[in-house]
N, C-alpha and C positions, 0 to 999 in steps of 0.2 A: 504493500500500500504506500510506503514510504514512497518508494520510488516512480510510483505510477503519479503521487502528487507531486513529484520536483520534475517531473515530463510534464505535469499539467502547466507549472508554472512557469518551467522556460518555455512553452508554447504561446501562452499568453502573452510572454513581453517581449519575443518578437513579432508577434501582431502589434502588439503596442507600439514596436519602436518602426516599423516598414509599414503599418499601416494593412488592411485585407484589399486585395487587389481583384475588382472583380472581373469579368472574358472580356469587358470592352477597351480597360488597360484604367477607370479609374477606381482611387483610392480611400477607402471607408467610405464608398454612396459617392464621393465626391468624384467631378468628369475631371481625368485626366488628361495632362500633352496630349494629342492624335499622336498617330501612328506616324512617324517620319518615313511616310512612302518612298519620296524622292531619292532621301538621303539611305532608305535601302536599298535601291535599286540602283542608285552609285555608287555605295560599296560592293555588291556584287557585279556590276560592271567592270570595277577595279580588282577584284579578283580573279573574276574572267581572263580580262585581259593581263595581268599583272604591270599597268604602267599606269599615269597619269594621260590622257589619249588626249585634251585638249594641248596638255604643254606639251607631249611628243610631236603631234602635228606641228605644235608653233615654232619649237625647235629646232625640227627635221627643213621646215618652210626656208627656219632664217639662214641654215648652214646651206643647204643649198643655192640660197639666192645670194647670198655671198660667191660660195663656187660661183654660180654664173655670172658674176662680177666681175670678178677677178680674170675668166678666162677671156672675155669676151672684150674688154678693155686693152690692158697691158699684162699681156699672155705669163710674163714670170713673175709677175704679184700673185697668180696662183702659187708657183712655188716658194713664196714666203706663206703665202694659206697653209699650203702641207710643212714646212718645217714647224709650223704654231704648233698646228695637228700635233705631230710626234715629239716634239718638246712634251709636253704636257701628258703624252699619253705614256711616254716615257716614266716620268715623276707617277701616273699613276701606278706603274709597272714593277717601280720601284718601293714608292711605298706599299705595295700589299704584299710584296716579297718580306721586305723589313717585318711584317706580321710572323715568318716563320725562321726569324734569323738569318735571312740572305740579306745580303749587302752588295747592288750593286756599284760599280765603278761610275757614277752617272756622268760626270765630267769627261771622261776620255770618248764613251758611248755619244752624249751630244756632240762634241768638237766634231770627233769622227763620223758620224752621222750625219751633219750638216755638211764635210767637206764630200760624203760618198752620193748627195741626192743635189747639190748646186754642179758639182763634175760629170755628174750623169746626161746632166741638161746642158751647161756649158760646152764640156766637151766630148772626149768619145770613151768606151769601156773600160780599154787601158788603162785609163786613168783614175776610175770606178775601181777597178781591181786592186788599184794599188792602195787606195785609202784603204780600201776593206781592209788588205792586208797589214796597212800598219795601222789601223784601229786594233784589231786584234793586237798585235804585239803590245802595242798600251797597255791596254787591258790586262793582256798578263805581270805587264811591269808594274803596275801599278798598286795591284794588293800585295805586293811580297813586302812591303814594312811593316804589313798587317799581321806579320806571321805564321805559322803552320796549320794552325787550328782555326778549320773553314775556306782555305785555301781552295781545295778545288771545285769547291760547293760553291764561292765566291765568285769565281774566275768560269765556271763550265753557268752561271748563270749571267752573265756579263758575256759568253758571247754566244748563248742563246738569246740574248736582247739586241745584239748588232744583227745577227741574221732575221729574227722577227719584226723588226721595225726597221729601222732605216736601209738596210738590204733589198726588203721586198717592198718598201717604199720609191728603193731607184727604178723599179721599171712605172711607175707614174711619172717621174721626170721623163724617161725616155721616151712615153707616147707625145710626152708636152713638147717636147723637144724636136718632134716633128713635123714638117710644113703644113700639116692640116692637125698640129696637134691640141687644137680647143676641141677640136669636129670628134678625136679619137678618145680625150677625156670624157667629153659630154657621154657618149654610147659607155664608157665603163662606168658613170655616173648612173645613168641611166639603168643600167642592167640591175644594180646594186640595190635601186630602188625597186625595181621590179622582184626583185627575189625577196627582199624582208617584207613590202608590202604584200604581194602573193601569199608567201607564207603565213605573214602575222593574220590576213582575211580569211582564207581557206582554215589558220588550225581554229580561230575563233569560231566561225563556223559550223564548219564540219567535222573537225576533227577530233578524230575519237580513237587512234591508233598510234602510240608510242613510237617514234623511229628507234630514239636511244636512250632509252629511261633511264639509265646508270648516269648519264653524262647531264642531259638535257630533258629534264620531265616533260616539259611543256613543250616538246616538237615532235610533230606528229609528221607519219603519212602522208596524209591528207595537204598540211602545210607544205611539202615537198613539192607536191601535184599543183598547188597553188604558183608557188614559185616558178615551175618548170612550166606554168602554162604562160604566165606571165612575162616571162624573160624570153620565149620562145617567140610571142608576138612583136617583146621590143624589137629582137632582134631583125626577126620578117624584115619589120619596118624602117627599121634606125639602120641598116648596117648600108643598106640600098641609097637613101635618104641622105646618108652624113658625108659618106664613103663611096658612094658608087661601087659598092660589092655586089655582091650575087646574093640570091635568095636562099641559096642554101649553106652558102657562108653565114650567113645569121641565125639560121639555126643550131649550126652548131658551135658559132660562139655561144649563144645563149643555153645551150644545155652543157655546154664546158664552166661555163658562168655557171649556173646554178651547183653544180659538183662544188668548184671551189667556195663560191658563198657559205655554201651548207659546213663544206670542210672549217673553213674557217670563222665561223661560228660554235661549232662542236669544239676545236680547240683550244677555243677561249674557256668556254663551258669547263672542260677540262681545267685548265689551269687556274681556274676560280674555286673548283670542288677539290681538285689537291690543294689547295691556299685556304680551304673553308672559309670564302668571300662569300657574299651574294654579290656585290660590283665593284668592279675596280674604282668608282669613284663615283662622286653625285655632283658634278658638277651642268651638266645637260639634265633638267627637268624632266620625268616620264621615260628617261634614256639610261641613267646612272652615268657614268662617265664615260668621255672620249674614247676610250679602247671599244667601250660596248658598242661606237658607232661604228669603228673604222678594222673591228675584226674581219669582217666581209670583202672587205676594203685589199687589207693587206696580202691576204692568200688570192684573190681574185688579180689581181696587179701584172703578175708574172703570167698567169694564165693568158689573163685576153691582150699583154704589148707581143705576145707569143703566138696568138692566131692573127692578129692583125697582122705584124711582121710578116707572115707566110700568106697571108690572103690579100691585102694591101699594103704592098712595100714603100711605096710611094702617091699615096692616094688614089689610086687607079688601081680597078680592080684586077687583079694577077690572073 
C-alpha cells in the first residue's frame, strides 16, 4: 500500500507540474500553441534532403555566377577563382586531418600548388612536372625537424594532398589555357552540375536503393540514373554547341563525367568516415565546406581535359 500511494503521488505532481495534455495538444481545458505544421514539414524536408535547399540554391547560384564572370571577362581571373578555391579547401583539409593527429606541411603544399596550376596555364607540362617534383621534395624536407615520431604519417599525408588538390586541379588550368578555353570550362562546369543536380533530384525522389551504404548512406541507384541521365543530355547538347564535336563525343564525355563525379564524391565520403567528420567545413550554407563543392570537381578534371584532348584538340572537332 505504501508504495502504491508514493506512485499515486509522484503521478499527481507531474500533472501538477506539465499540466494534463488533452489529443488537441491543449493544457488543463486550456487551447494550446496549434500545431507548427509549417515548421514540421520543414524539418522533415531538411531531413529528407539533408541540407538547407534555399541557401544551397543561393550559394550554388552565387559560385557559379562568379565562375561565369571570371571566364567570360578576363579569362585568368578564373585562375585566381581556382587558387581561392584550393587555398581554402586546403586549410579545410588540413584542419580535419589535425582532428586525428596528422599534420600537414601546408606552407610548402600552397607555394607548391600555386606554382604547379599558374605553370600549367602559363606554360607547358615540363614545367608542371617539375614543380610537382620539387613540391614533393619540400615536403619531405620539411617535417624532418619534426622528428621521428609521425614522420611518415606526416609526410605520406602531405603528399597525398599535392596529388588530391593542386595536381588534379592542373588539368583545369590546362582546359583554361586553351584557345576556346572559357567554351571547355563552361561544359566541365556544366557536367558537374548536371551530375549533383540529377543525383541530388532523382535520390530525393525516387530513391530507394543504396549504391554504397558503408561509404555514403544517402546515395542511391536511382540518384546515379538521375545523374547519368542528366549529364548525358548536357552532353548531346553542350559538346556540339560549345565545341563543334560530334554527338557521340558527348555522350561519352558525359557518362565518363558521371563515373568520375560519382568517384569523386564517394572519396571524399570516404575520407570524412575515416576522419569521423560529417564536413570538412561550414563555410558554404546548405553545402558545408569548399571540399564538399569541389570533390566532383577534382576527380572529374583529368577525366574530361583527357577526352576533350583526344576529341577536340584544337576546337575543331577530331
Amino acid at each position: 500500500m505504501r508504495l502504491e500511494d508514493e506512485s499515486q503521488r509522484k503521478a499527481e505532481g507531474v500533472r501538477e507540474e506539465v499540466g494534463e495534455h488533452s489529443a488537441d495538444g491543449s493544457v488543463n481545458g486550456q487551447a494550446g500553441p496549434p500545431a507548427p505544421d509549417s515548421e514540421d514539414r520543414a524539418q522533415r524536408r531538411s531531413v529528407r534532403t539533408g541540407r538547407n535547399l534555399p541557401a544551397a540554391v543561393a550559394v550554388g547560384v552565387g559560385l557559379g555566377g562568379l565562375a561565369l564572370l571570371t571566364l567570360f571577362t578576363v579569362k585568368a581571373t578564373f585562375l585566381l577563382y581556382v587558387g581561392i578555391v584550393l587555398a581554402i579547401a586546403l586549410w579545410e583539409l588540413g584542419h580535419a586531418l589535425r582532428s586525428r593527429d596528422i599534420h600537414l606541411p601546408l606552407l610548402p603544399i600552397t607555394v607548391g600548388g600555386a606554382a604547379m596550376v599558374c605553370l600549367a596555364y602559363f606554360t607547358s607540362a615540363r614545367w608542371v612536372l617539375a614543380a610537382t617534383a620539387l613540391t614533393v621534395v619540400v615536403v619531405l624536407a620539411w617535417r624532418l625537424p619534426g622528428g621521428a615520431a609521425g614522420y611518415v604519417r606526416d609526410v605520406t599525408a602531405g603528399l597525398f594532398t599535392v596529388v588530391y588538390l593542386p595536381l588534379l586541379a592542373v588539368f583545369v588550368a590546362l582546359m583554361l589555357a586553351a584557345p576556346d578555353g572559357a567554351r571547355r570550362i563552361l561544359l566541365f562546369l556544366a557536367l558537374t552540375v548536371c551530375s549533383d543536380t540529377g543525383g541530388y533530384l532523382a535520390g530525393i525522389l525516387v530513391g530507394k536503393h543504396p549504391m554504397a551504404p558503408a561509404i555514403s548512406p544517402k546515395k542511391t541507384w536511382e540518384g546515379l540514373g538521375g545523374s547519368l541521365l542528366l549529364c548525358l543530355a548536357a552532353g548531346l547538347a553542350l559538346v556540339p554547341e560549345l565545341l563543334g564535336g560530334q554527338l557521340w563525343q558527348g555522350v561519352l564525355l558525359g557518362l565518363a563525367a558521371v563515373c568520375a563525379a560519382t568517384l569523386g564524391d564517394l572519396v571524399e565520403s570516404m575520407i570524412k568516415r575515416d576522419l569521423e567528420i560529417k564536413d570538412m567545413g561550414h563555410l558554404l550554407p546548405g553545402h558545408g565546406g569548399v571540399m564538399e563543392r569541389i570533390d566532383s570537381l577534382l576527380v572529374m578534371a583529368p577525366v574530361v581535359w583527357l577526352l576533350l584532348a583526344l576529341f577536340i584538340p584544337n576546337g575543331h572537332a577530331s
